[in-house]
C-alpha positions as CSV (number, residue, x, y, z in Angstrom):
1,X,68.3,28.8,-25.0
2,X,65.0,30.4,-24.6
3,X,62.1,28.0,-26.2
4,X,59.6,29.8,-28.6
5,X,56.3,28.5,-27.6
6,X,54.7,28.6,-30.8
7,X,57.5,26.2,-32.3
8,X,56.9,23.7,-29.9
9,X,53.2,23.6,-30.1
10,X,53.8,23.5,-34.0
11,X,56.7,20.4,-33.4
12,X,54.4,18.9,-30.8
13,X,51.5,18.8,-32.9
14,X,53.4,17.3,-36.1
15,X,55.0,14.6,-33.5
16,X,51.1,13.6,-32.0
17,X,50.8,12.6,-35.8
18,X,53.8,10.6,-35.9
19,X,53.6,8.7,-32.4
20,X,49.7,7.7,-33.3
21,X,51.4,5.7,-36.4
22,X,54.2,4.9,-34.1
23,X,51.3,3.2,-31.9
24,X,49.9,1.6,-35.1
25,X,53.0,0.0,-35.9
26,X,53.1,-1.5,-32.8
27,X,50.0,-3.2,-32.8
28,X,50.5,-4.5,-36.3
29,X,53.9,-6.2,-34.8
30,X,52.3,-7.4,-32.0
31,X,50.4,-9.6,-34.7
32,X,53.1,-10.1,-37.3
33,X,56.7,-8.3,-37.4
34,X,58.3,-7.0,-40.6
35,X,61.8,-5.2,-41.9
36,X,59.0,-2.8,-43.5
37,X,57.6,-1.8,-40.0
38,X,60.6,-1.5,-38.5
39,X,61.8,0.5,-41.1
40,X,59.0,3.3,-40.7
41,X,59.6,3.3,-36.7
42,X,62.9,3.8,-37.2
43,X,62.5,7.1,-39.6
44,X,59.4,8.2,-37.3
45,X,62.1,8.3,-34.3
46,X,64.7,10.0,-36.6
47,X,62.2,12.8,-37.7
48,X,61.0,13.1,-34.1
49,X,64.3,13.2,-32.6
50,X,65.7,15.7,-35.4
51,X,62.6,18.0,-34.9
52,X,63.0,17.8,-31.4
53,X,66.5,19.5,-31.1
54,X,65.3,21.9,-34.1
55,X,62.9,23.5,-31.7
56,X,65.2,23.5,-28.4
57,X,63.6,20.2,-26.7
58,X,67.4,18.4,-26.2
59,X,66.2,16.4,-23.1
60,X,63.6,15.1,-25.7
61,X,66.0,14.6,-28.7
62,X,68.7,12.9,-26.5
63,X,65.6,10.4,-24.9
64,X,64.2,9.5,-28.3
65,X,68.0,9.0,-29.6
66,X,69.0,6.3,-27.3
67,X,65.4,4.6,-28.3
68,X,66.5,5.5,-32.1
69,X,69.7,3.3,-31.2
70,X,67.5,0.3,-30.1
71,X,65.3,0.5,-33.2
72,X,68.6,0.0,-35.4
73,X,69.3,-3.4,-33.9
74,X,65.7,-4.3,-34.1
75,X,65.8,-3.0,-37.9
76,X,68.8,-5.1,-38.5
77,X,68.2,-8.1,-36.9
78,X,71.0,-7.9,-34.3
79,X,68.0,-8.0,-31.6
80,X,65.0,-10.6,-31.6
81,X,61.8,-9.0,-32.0
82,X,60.1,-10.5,-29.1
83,X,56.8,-9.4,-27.8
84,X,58.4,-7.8,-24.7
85,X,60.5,-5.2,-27.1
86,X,56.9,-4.1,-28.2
87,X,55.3,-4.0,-24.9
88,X,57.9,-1.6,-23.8
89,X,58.5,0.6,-27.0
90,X,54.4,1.2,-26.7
91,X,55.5,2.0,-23.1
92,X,57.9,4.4,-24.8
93,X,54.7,5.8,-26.9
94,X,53.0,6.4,-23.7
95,X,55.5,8.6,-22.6
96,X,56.3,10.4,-25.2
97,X,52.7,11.5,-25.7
98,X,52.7,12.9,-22.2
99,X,55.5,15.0,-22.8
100,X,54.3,16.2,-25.9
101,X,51.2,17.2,-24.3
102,X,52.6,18.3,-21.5
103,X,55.0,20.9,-23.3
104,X,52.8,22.6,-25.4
105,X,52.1,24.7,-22.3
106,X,55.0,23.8,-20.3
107,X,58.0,23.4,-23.2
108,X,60.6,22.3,-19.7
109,X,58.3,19.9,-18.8
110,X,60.1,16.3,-18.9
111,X,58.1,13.2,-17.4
112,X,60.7,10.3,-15.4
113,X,62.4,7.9,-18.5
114,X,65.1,6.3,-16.4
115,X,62.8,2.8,-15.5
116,X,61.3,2.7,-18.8
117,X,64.8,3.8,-20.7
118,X,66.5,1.3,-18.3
119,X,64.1,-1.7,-19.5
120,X,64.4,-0.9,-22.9
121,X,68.7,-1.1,-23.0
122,X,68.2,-4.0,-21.1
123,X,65.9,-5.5,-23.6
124,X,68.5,-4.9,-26.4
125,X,71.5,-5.2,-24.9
126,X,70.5,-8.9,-23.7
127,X,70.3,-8.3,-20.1
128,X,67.1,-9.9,-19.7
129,X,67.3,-13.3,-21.9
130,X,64.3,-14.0,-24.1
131,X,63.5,-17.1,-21.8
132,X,62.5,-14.7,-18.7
133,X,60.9,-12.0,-21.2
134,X,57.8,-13.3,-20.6
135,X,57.4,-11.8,-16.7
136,X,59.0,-8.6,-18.1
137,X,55.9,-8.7,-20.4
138,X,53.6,-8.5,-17.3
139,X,55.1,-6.0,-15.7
140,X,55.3,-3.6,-18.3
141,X,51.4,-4.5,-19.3
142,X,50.3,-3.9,-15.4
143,X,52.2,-0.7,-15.6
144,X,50.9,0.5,-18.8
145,X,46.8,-0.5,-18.1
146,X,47.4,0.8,-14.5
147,X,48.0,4.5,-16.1
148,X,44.7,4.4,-18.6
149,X,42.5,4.1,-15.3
150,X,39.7,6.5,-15.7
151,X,40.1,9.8,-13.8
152,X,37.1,8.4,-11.6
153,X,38.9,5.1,-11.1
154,X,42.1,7.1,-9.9
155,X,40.6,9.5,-7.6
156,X,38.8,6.8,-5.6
157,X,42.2,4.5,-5.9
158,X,45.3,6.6,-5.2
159,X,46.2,7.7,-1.8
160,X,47.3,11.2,-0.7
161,X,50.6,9.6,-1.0
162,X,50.5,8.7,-4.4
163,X,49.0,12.4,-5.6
164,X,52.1,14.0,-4.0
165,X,54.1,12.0,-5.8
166,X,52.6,12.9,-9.0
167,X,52.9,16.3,-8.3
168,X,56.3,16.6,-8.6
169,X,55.7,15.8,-12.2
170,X,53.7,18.4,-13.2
171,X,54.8,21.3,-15.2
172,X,57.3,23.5,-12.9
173,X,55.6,27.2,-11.8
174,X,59.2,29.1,-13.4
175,X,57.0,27.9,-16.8
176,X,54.5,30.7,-18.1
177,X,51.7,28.3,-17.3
178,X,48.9,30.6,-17.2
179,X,50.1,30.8,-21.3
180,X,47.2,27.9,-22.8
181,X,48.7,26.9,-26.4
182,X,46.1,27.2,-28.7
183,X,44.3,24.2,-29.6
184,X,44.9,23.1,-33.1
185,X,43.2,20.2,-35.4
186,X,44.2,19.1,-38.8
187,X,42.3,19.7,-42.0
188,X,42.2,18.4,-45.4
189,X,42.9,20.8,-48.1
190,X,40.4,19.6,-50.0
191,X,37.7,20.4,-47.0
192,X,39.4,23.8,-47.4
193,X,38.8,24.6,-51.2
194,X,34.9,22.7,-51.0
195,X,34.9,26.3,-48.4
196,X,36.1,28.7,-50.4
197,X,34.2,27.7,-53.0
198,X,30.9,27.7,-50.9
199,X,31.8,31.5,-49.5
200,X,32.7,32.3,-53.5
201,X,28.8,31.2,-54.0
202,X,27.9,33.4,-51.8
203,X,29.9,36.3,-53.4
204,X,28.0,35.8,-56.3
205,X,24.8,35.7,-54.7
206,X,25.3,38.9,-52.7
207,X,26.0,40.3,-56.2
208,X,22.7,38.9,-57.8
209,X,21.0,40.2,-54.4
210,X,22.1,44.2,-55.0
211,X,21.7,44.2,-58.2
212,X,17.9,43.5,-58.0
213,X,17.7,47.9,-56.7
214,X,18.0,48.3,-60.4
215,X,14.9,45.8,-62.0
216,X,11.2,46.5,-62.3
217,X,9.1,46.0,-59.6
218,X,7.6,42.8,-60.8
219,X,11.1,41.4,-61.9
220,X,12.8,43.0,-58.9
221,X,10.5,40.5,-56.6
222,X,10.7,37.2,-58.7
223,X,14.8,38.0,-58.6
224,X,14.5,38.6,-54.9
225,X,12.5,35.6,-54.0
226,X,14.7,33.2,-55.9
227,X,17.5,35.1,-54.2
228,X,16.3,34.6,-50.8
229,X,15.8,30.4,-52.2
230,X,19.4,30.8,-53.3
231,X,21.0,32.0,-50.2
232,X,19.1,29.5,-48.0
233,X,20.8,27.2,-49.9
234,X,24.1,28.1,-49.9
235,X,24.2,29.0,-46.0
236,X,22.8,25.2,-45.6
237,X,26.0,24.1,-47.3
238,X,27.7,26.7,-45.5
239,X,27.3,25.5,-42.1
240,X,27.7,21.9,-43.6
241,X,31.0,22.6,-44.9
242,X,32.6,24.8,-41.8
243,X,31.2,21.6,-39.3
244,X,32.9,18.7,-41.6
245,X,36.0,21.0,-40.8
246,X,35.5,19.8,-37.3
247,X,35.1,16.1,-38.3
248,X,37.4,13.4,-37.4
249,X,38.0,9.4,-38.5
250,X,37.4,7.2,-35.2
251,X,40.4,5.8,-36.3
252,X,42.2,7.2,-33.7
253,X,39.9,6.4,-30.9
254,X,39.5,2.7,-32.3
255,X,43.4,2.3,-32.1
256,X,43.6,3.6,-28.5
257,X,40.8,1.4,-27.4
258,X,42.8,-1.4,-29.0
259,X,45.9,-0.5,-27.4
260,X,44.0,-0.3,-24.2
261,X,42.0,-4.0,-24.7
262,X,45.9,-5.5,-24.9
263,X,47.4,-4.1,-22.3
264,X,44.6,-5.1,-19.6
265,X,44.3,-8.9,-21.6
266,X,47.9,-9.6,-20.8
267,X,48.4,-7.7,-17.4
268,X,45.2,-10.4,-16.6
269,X,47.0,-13.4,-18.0
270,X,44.2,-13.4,-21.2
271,X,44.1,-13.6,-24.1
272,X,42.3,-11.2,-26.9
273,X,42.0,-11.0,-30.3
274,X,40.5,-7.5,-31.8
275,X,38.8,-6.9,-34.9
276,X,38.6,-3.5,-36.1
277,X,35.5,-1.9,-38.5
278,X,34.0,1.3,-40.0
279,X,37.4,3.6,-38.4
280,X,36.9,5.7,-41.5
281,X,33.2,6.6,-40.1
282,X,33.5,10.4,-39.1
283,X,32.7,12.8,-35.8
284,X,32.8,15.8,-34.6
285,X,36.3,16.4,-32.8
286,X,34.2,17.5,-29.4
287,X,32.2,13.9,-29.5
288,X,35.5,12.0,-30.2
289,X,36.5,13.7,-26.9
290,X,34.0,13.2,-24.8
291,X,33.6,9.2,-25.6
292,X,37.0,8.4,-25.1
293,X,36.4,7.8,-21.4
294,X,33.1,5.8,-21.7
295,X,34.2,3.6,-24.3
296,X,37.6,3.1,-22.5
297,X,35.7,1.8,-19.2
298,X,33.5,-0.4,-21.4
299,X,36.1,-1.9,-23.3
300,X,38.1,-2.8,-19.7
301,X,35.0,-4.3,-18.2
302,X,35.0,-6.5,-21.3
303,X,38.1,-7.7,-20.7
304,X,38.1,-8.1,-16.7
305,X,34.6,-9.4,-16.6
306,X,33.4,-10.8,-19.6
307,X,36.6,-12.6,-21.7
308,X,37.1,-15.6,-19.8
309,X,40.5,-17.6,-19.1
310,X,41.9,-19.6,-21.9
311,X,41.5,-22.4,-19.7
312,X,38.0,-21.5,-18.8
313,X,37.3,-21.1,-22.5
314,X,38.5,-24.2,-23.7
315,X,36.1,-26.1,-20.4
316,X,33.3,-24.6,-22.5
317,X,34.2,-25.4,-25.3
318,X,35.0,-22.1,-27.0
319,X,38.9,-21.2,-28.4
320,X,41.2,-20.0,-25.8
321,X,41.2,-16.5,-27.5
322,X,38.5,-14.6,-26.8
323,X,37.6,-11.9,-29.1
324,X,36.0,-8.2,-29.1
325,X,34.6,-6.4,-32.0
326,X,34.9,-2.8,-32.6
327,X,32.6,-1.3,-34.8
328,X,30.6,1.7,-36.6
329,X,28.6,2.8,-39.0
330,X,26.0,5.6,-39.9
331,X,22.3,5.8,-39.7
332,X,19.6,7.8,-40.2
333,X,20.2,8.7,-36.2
334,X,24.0,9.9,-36.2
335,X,26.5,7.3,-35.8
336,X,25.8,3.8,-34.3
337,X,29.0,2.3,-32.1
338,X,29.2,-1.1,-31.3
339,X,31.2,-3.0,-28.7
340,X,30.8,-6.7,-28.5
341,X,32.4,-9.6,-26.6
342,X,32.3,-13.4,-26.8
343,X,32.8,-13.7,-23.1
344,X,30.6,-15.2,-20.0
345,X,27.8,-12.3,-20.9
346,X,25.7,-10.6,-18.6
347,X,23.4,-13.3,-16.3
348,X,20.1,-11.1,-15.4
349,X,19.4,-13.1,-12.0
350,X,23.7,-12.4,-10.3
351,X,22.6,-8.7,-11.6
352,X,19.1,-8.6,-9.6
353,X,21.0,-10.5,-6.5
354,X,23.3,-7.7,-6.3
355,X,20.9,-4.7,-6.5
356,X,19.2,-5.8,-4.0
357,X,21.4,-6.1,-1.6
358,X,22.9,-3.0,-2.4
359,X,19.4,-1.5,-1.6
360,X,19.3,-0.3,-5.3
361,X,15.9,-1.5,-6.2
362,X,12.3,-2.0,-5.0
363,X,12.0,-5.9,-3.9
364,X,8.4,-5.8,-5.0
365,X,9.2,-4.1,-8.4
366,X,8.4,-6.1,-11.4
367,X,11.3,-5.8,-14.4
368,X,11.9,-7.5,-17.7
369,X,15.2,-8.7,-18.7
370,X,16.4,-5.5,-20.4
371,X,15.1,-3.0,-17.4
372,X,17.8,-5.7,-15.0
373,X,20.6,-5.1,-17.5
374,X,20.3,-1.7,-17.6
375,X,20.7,-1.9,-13.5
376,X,24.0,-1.7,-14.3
377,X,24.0,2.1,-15.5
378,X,23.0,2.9,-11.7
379,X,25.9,5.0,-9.5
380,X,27.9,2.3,-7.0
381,X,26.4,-0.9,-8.9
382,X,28.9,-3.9,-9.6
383,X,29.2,-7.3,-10.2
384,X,32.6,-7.7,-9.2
385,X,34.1,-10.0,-6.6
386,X,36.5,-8.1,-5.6
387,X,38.4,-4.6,-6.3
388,X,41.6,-4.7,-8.7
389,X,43.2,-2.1,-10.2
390,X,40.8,-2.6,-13.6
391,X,37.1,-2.6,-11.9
392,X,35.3,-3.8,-9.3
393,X,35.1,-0.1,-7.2
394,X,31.6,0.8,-8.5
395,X,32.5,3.7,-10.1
396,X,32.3,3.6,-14.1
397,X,29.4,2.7,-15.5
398,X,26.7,5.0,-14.3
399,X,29.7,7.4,-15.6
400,X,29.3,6.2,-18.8
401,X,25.8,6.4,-19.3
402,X,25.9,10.1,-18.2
403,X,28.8,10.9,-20.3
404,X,27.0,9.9,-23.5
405,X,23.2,11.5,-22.4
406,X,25.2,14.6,-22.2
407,X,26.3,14.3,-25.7
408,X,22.0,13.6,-26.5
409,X,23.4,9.9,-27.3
410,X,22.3,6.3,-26.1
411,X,23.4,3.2,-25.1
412,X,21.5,-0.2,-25.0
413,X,22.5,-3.6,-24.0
414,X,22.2,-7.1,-25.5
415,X,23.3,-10.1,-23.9
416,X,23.2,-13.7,-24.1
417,X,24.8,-15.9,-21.2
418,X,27.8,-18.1,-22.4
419,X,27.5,-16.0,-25.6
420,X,28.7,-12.6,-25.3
421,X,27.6,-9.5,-24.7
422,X,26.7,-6.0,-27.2
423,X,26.5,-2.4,-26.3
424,X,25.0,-0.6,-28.7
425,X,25.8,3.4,-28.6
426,X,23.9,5.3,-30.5
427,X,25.9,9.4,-30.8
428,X,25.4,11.8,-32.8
429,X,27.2,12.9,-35.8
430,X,27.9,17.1,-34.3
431,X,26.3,18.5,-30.9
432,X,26.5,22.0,-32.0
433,X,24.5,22.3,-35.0
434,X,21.0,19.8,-36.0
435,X,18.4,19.7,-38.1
436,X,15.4,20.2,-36.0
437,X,11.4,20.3,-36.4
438,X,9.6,22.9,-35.2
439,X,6.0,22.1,-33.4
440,X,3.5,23.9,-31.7
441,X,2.3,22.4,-28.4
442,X,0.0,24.5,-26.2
443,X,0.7,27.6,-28.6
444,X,4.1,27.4,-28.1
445,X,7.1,26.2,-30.5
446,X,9.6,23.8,-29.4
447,X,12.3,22.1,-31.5
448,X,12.3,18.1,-32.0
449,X,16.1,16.6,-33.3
450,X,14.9,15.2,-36.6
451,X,17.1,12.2,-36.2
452,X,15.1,11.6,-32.8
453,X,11.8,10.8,-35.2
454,X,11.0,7.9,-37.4
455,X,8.2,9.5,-38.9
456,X,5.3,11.9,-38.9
457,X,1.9,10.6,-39.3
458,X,-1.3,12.6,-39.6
459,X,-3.7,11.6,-36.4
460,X,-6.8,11.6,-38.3
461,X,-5.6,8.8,-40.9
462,X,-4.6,6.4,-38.1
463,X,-7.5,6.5,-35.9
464,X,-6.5,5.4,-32.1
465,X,-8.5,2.9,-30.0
466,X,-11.4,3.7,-27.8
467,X,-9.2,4.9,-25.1
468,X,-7.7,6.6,-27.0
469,X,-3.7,5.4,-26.0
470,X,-3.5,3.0,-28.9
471,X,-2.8,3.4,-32.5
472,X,-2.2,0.4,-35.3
473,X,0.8,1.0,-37.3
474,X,1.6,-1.1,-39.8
475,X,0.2,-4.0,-38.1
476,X,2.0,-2.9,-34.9
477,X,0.7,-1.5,-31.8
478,X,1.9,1.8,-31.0
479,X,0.9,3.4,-27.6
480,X,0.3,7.2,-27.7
481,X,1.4,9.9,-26.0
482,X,0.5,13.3,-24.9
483,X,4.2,15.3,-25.6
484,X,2.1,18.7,-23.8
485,X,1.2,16.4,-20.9
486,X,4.9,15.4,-20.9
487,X,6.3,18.6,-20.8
488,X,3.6,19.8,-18.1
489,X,1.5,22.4,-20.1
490,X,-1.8,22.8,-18.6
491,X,-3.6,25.0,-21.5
492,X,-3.7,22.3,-24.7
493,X,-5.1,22.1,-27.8
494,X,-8.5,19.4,-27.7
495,X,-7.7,16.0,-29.1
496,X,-9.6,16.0,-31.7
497,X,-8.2,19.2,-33.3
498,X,-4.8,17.3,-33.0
499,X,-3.0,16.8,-36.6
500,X,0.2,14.8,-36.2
501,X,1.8,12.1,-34.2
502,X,5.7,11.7,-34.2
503,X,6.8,8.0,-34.4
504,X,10.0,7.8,-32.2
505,X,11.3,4.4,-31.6
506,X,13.8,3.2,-28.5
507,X,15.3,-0.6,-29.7
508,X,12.9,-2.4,-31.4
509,X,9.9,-0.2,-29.3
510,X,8.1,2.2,-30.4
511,X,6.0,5.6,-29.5
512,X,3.6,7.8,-31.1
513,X,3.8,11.5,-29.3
514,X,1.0,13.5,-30.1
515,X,1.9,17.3,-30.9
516,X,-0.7,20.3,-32.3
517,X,0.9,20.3,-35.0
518,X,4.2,20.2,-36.8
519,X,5.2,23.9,-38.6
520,X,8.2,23.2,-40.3
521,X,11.9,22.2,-40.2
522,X,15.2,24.4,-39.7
523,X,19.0,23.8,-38.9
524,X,19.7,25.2,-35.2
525,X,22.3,26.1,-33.3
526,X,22.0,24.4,-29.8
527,X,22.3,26.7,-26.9
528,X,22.9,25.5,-23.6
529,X,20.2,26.2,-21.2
530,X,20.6,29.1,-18.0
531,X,21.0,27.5,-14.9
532,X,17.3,28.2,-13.7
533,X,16.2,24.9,-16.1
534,X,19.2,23.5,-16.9
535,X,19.3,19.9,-15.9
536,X,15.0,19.5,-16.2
537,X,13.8,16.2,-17.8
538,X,12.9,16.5,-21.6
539,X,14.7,19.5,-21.9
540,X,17.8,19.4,-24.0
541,X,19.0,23.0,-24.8
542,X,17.6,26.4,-26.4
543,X,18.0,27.7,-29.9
544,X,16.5,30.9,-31.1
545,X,13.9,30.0,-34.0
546,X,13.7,31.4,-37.6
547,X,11.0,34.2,-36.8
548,X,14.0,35.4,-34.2
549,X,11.9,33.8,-31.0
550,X,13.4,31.3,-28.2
551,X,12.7,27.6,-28.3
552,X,13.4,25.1,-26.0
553,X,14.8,21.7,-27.5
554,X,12.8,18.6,-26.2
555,X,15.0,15.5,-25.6
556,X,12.9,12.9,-27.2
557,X,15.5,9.7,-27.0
558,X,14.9,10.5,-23.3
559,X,11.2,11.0,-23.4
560,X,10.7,7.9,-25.5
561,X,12.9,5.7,-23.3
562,X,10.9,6.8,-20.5
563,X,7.4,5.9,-21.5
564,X,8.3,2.7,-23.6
565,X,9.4,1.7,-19.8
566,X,6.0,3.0,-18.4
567,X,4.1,1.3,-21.3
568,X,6.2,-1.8,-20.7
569,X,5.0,-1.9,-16.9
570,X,1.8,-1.4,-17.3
571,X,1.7,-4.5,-19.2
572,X,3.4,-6.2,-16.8
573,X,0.9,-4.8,-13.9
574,X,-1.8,-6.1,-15.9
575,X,-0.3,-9.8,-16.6
């Protein structure tokens, strides 16, 4: 039977839907089992299994029957739920994700079941007796955190050997591989109609807009000037509306993180209790991507290095479980991600040990608490004793930090030994379209991320200090800043012509940068910049401006990072 590729993307696409609540499930029961859960697994592996064969994938259908069989005793009590039947029907999830990924470009594809299908008969035809279920448990969790490794982690890991073996499971060349099924993302309808009504808007207003050839010239330019008002407006919510199309719940990436956090506590003998909040907070689909790696690697570090033994708990006096919070929530910024443990935290002096002897740091240089944390973002750095399958190779966390400056995000560090520690991530909400400020520096316009600034303030209101690199804010000091010096312009405006200062905070710091002045404020596509400059400091991307010129974006989360950490060493020198 010759497969139709379009089907099996379409069946693939509805079963990623289904396995993700399949996943759920399983979580849920690792916490408390019920005849309702087992109920819904059991009709999620019937409609999987039955759209499976409907579409030509038997080898699928007759793998996710003989599973379907096991559910049934589990449904009807015939086989104890014990937590080793979980462990290996999320190691059934696992691989029935690959193949689904797998065959919407390669529909033959099929990944190795016989070990896992093996375990699982075993499991319910009482092979394995409860009372040795427990070392079945590890195995399947060493197995199962073993194959999240990041791509980084594997590629310094695995031998040759090991890649050849893998090989042999990719998709087979008799596939039309060069064939990429297109990629497809599910909308609500009611994102949908709030679109068609928008573009309906603009019907009308392209109506309005002719009809103005007809009027007297002083009507004809009042109705064309409320026009042009009127279809500023409605391509605003335009844009809006097509990018919330692109929005996704973190749900998703909180439940794999999850998934992730349990498998590595019980491969390591811990244990972990999770707590979930703000999943219904919402990104753009390209941002979920791109942080499930970094988040990943921060959640296994938590594990492996901060959570503790029970027994090294309870010595301290804290409950054998450790626990790690998941959470997010929306700010004036983007989207604010939180990961916190209640482990061992991160001990500044073990951190400045080690970069020194790695040769990462200056012995004579003079850092605060935060700056030795942050050490940890730096390529090859880590705290580890040894090298395990979860950490320990150096490779990861510099990774991470890149990963999210990419994405014009942040991430920050709080940590209190014995305590815990908190990274703060700070993304935003799309990285294709922004509202952005327009300023003139040097007779040139460049484009600031309005989220990047806290507020505008004219220069002339709040004086500065003799020197002239102090304002008071608020009963706060505020250093300021030259953003022309910054960005290396030679030709700039005098000082005292200056207008406006743009507050910009980093933490609990703050910055005043000190622009000509500021002209306006615009939505903007971001354009990635040519080769030539791509890469520079400051620079984010380029966007062509509403009088139809270039501008360059200026990275100001960057900028301010920067000189907080000059201002805070200067300090420092002079103490």
């Amino acid at each position: 039977m010759e497969l139709d590729l379009e089907l099996v993307v379409s069946f693939c696409d509805e079963a990623s839907d289904l396995l993700n609540r399949w996943e759920q499930i399983c979580l849920q029961m690792k916490k408390q089992v019920s005849q309702d859960a087992w109920q819904e697994m059991f009709r999620i592996a019937h409609n999987i299994k039955g759209g499976s064969r409907a579409v030509g994938l038997s080898e699928f259908g007759d793998f996710i029957h003989k599973i379907e069989d096991g559910i049934t005793l589990l449904r009807d009590g015939k086989v104890p739920a014990t937590e080793a039947v979980i462990t290996s029907l999320l190691k059934v999830h696992e691989i029935l994700v690959d193949w689904i990924t797998q065959a919407k470009q390669a529909p033959d594809y099929k990944p190795r079941t016989e070990d896992c299908l093996s375990h699982f008969q075993d499991l319910m035809s009482g092979k394995i007796p409860v009372d040795q279920q427990s070392q079945s448990i590890s195995v399947a969790a060493e197995v199962s955190s073993d194959s999240q490794n990041l791509t980084q982690e594997n590629t310094a890991a695995k031998s040759t050997e090991n890649v050849t073996a893998l090989n042999k499971n990719k998709p087979r060349s008799s596939t039309k591989s060069h064939i990429s099924a297109n990629e497809t993302i599910r909308i609500s309808a009611q994102k949908l109609d709030l679109l068609i009504q928008t573009i309906g808007e603009l019907s009308i207003h392209q109506s309005i807009a002719w009809h103005t050839k007809n009027q007297t010239s002083t009507d004809q330019m009042k109705t064309f000037v409320n026009s042009l008002q009127l279809g500023q407006k409605i391509t605003k919510e335009l844009y809006e509306k097509a990018l919330s199309l692109r929005m996704q719940p973190l749900n998703s990436v909180f439940q794999r993180l999850e998934r992730n956090i349990i498998d590595i506590a019980q491969a390591l003998h811990k244990s972990v209790t999770v707590t979930l909040d703000g999943g219904e907070v919402e990104l753009d689909k390209t941002v979920i991507e791109k942080i499930i790696d970094p988040l990943t690697h921060i959640v296994r570090n938590a594990v492996d290095h901060g959570i503790e033994l029970p027994d090294a708990r309870s010595e301290k006096g804290k409950a054998s479980q450790g626990q790690i919070v998941i959470s997010a929530h929306q700010d004036a910024f983007g989207v604010v991600l939180t990961i916190k443990d209640d482990g061992k935290g991160l001990i500044a002096d073990k951190i400045w040990k080690k970069a020194l002897e790695k040769n990462l740091v200056d012995p004579q240089q003079s850092m605060n608490e935060g700056d030795i944390l942050n050490l940890i973002f730096l390529p090859g750095f880590s705290t580890a004793e040894k090298i395990t399958d979860v950490s320990g190779r150096g490779v990861g966390m510099d990774v991470v930090s890149k990963a999210l400056h990419d994405l014009q995000g942040s991430i920050r560090i709080e940590s209190v030994p014995d305590q815990g520690t908190s990274f703060i991530i700070t993304l935003p909400t799309s990285v294709s379209i922004i509202d952005g400020m327009i300023v003139s520096l040097a007779g040139q316009n460049y484009v600031i991320p309005v989220g990047a600034v806290e507020e505008v303030i004219n220069s002339k209101r709040y004086g500065a200090d003799s020197t002239g690199s102090m304002i008071s804010l608020r009963d706060q000091v505020v250093p300021i800043y030259d953003l022309g010096q910054a960005l290396k312009h030679t030709k700039l405006q005098d000082k005292s012509e200056r207008r406006a200062m743009l507050i910009c905070r980093s933490g609990k710091e703050r910055i005043a940068f000190q622009v000509d002045r500021v002209m306006g404020q615009q939505q903007i596509v971001i354009r990635p910049l040519n080769e030539n400059i791509n890469g520079v400091f400051g620079l984010l991307g380029g966007t062509i401006l509403g009088n139809g010129e270039p501008g360059l974006i200026i990275d100001i989360p960057s900028l301010t990072e920067h000189y907080i950490t000059l201002t805070k060493r200067k300090k420092e020198a002079v103490a």
